[in-house]
Biotite code that builds the C-alpha atoms (Angstrom):
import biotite.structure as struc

atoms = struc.array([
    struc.Atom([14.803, -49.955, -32.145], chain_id="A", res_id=1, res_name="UNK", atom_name="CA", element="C"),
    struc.Atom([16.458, -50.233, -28.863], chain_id="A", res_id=2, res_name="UNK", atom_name="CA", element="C"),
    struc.Atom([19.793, -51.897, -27.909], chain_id="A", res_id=3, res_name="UNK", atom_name="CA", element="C"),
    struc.Atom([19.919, -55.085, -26.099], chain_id="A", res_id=4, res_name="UNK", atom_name="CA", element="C"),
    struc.Atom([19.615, -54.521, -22.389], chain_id="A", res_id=5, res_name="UNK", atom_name="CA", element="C"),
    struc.Atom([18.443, -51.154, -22.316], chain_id="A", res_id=6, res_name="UNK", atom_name="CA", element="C"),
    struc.Atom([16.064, -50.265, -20.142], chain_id="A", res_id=7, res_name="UNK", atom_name="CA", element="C"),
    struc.Atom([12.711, -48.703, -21.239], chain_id="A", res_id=8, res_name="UNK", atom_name="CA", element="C"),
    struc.Atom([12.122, -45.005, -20.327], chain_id="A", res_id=9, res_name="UNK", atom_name="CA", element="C"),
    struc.Atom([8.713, -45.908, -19.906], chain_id="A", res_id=10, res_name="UNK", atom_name="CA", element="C"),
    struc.Atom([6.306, -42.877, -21.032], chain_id="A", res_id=11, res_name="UNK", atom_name="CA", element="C"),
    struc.Atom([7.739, -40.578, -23.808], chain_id="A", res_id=12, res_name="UNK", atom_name="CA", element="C"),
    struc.Atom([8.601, -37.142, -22.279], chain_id="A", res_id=13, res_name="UNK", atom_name="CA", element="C"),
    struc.Atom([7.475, -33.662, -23.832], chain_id="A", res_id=14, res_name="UNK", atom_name="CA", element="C"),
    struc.Atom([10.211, -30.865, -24.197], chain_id="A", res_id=15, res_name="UNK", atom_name="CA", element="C"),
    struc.Atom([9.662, -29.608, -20.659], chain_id="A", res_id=16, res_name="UNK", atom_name="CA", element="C"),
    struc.Atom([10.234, -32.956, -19.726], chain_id="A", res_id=17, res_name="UNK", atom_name="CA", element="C"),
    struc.Atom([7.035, -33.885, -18.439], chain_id="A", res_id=18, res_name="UNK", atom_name="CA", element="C"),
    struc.Atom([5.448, -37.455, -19.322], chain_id="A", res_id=19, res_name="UNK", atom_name="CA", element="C"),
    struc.Atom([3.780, -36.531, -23.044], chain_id="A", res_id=20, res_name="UNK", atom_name="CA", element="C"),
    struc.Atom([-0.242, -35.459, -22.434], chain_id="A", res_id=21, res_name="UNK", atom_name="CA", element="C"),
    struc.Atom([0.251, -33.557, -19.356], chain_id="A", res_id=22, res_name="UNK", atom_name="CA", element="C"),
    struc.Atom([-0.725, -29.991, -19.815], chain_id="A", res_id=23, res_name="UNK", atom_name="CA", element="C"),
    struc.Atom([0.513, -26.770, -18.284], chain_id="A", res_id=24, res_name="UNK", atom_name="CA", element="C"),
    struc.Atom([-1.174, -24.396, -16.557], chain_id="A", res_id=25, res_name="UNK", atom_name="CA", element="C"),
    struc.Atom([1.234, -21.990, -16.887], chain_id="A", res_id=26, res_name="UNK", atom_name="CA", element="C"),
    struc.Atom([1.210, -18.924, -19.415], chain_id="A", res_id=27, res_name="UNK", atom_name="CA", element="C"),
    struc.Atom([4.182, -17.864, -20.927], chain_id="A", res_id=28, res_name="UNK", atom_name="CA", element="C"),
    struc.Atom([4.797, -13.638, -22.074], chain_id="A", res_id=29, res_name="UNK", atom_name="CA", element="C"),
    struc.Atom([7.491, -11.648, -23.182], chain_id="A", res_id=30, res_name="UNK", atom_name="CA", element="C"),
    struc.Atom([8.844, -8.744, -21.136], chain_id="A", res_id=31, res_name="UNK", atom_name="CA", element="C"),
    struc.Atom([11.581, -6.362, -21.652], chain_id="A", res_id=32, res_name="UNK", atom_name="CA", element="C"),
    struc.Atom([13.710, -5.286, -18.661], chain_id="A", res_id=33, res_name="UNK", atom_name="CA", element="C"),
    struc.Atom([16.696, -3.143, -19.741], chain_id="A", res_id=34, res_name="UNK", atom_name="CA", element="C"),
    struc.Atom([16.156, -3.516, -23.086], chain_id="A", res_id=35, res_name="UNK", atom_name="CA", element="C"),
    struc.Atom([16.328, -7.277, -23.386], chain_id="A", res_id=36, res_name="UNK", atom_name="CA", element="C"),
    struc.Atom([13.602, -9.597, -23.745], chain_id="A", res_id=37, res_name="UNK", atom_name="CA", element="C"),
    struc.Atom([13.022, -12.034, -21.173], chain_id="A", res_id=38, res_name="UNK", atom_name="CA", element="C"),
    struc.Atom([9.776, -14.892, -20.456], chain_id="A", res_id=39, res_name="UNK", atom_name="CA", element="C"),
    struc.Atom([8.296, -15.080, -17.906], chain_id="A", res_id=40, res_name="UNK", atom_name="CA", element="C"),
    struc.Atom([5.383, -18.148, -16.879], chain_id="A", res_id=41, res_name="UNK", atom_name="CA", element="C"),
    struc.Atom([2.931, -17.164, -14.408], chain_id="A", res_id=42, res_name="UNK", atom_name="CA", element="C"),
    struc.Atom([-0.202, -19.121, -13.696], chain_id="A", res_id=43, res_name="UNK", atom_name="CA", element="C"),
    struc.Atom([-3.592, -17.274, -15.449], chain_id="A", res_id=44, res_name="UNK", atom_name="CA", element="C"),
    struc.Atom([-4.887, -16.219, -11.768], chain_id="A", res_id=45, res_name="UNK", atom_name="CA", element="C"),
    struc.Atom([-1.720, -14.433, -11.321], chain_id="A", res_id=46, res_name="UNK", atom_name="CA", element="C"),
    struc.Atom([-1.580, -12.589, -14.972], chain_id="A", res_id=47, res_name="UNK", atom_name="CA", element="C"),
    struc.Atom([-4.911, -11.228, -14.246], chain_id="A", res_id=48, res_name="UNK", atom_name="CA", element="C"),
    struc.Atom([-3.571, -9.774, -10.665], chain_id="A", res_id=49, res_name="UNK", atom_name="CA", element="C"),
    struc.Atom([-0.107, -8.391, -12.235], chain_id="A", res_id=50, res_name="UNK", atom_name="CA", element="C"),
    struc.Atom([-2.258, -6.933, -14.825], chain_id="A", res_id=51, res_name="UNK", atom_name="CA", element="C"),
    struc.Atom([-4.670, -5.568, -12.858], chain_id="A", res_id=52, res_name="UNK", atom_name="CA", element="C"),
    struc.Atom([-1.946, -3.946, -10.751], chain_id="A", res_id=53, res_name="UNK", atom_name="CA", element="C"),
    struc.Atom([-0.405, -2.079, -13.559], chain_id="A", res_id=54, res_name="UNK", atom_name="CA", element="C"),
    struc.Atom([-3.705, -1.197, -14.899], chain_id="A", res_id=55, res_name="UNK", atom_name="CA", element="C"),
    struc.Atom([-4.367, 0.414, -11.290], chain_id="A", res_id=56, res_name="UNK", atom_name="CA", element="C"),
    struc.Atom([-0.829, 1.810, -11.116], chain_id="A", res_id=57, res_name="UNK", atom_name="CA", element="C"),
    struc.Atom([-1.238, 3.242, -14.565], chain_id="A", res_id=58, res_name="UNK", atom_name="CA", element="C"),
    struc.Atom([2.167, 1.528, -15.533], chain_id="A", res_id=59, res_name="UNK", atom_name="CA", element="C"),
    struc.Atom([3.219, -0.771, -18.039], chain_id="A", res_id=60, res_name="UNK", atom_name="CA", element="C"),
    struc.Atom([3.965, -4.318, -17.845], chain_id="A", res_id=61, res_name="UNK", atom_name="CA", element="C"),
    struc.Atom([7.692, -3.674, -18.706], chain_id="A", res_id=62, res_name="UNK", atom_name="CA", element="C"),
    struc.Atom([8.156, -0.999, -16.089], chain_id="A", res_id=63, res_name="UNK", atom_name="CA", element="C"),
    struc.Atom([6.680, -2.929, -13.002], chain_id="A", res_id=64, res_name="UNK", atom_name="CA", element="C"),
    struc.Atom([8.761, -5.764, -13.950], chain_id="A", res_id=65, res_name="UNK", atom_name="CA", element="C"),
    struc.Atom([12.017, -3.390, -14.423], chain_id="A", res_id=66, res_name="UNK", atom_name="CA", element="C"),
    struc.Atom([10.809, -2.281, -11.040], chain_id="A", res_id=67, res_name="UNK", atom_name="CA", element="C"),
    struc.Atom([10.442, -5.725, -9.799], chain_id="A", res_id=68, res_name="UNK", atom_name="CA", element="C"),
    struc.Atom([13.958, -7.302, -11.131], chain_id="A", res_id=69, res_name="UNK", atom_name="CA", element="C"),
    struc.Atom([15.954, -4.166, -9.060], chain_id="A", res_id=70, res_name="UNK", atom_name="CA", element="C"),
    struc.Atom([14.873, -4.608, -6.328], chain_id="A", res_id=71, res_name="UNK", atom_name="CA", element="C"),
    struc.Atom([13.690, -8.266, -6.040], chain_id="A", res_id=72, res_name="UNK", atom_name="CA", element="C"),
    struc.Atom([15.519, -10.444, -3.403], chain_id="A", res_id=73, res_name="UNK", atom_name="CA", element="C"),
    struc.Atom([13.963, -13.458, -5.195], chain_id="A", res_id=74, res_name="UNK", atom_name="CA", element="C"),
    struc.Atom([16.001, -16.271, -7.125], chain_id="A", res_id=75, res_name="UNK", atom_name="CA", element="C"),
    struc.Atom([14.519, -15.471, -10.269], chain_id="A", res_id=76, res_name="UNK", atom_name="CA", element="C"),
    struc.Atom([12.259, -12.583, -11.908], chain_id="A", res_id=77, res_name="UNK", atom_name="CA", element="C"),
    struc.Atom([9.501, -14.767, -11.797], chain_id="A", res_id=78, res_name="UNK", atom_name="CA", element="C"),
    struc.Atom([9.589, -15.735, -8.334], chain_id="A", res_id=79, res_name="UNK", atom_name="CA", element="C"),
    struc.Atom([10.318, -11.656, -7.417], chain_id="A", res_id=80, res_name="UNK", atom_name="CA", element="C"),
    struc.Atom([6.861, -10.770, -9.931], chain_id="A", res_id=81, res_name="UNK", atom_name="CA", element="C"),
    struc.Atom([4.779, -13.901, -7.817], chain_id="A", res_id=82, res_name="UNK", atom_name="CA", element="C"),
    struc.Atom([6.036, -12.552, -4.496], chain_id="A", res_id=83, res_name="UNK", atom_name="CA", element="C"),
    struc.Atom([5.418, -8.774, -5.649], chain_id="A", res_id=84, res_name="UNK", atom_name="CA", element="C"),
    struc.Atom([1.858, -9.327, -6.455], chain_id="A", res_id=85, res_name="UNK", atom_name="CA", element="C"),
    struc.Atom([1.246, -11.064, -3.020], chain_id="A", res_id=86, res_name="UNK", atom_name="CA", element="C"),
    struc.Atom([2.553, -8.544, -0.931], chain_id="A", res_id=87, res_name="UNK", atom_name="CA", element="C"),
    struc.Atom([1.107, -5.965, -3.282], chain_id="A", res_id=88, res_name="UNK", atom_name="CA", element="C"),
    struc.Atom([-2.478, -7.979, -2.439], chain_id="A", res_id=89, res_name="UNK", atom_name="CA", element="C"),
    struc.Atom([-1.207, -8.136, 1.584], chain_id="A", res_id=90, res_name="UNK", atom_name="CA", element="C"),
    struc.Atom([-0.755, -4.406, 1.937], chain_id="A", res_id=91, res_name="UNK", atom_name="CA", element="C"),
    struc.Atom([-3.779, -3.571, 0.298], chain_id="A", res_id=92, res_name="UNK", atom_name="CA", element="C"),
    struc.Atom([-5.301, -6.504, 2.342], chain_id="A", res_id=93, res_name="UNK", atom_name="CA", element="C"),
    struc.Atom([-5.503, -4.050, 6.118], chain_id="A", res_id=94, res_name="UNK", atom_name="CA", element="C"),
    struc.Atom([-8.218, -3.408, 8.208], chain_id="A", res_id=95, res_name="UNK", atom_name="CA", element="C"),
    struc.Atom([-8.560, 0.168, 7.013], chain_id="A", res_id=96, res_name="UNK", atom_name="CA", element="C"),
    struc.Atom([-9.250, -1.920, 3.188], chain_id="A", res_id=97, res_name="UNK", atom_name="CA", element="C"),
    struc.Atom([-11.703, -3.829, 4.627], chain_id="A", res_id=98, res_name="UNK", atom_name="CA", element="C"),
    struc.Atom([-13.254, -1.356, 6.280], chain_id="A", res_id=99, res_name="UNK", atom_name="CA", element="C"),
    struc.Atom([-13.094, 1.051, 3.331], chain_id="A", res_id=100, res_name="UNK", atom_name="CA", element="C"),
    struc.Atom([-15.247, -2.033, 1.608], chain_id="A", res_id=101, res_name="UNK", atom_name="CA", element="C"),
    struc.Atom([-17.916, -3.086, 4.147], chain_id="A", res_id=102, res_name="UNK", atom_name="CA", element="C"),
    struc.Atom([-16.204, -6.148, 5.408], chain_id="A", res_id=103, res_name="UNK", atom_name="CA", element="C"),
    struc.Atom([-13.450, -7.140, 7.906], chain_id="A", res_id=104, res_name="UNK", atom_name="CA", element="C"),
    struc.Atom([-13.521, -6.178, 11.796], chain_id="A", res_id=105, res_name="UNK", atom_name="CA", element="C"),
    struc.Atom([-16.085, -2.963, 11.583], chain_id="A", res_id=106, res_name="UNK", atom_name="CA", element="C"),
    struc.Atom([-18.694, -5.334, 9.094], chain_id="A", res_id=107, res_name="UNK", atom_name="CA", element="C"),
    struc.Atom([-18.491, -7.552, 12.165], chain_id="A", res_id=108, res_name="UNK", atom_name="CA", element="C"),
    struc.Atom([-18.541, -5.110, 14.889], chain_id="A", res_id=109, res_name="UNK", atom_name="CA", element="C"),
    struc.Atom([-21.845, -4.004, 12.944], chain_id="A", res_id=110, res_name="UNK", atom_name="CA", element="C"),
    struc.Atom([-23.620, -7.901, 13.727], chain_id="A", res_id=111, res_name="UNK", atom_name="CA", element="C"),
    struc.Atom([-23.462, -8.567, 10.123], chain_id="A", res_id=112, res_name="UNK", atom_name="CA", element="C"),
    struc.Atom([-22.403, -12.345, 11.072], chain_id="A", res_id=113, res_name="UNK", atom_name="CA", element="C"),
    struc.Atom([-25.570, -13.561, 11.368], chain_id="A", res_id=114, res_name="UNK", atom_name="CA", element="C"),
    struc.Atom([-25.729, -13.498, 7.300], chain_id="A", res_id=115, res_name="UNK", atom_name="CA", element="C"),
    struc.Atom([-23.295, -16.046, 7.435], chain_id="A", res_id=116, res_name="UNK", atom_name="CA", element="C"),
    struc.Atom([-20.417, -14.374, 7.415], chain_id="A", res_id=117, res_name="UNK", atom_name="CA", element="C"),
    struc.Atom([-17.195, -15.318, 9.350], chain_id="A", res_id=118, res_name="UNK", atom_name="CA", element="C"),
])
């Protein structure tokens, strides 16, 4: 029961403090960095990449974020590990990886654009 004059706080909130029935996209793991556990919560689409960069780096996922959190100029580790796997996509992102791929400036040079392609 509420006191006299108070004023309703109209939907109930969850514990993240968003109105109750509004999911999350956002996955939450466990990571060590200097031996102390930390969470981090990443959407799934970036998981998969961070994953599939330590996978192709043949490193764990404790290591590239020990990596990440000395040298990240980010506010937060999980900012530094969302702006890591960008850049990491960016790099590998150059004409020479397009090229290497059949796509980008040489897959247009070659008149390929008539298929539709940009």
């Amino acid at each position: 029961m509420s006191k006299p004059g108070a004023k309703s706080a109209g939907r109930s909130k969850n514990v993240a403090g968003r109105p109750a029935g509004d999911a999350t996209t956002l996955v939450n793991r466990n990571v060590t960095i200097e031996g102390r556990r930390t969470s981090l919560r990443l959407e799934p689409t970036m998981w998969d990449a961070f994953d599939e960069i330590c996978h192709r780096e043949t490193i764990t996922r404790n290591q590239l974020c020990e990596t990440i959190y000395q040298f990240k100029h980010a506010s937060t580790l999980t900012a530094g590990v969302r702006a890591f796997v960008v850049n990491y996509y960016r790099a590998a992102a150059t004409e020479d990886g397009h090229a290497s791929m059949g796509h980008g400036a040489l897959y247009r040079a070659r008149g390929n654009q008539r298929r539709g392609f940009p």
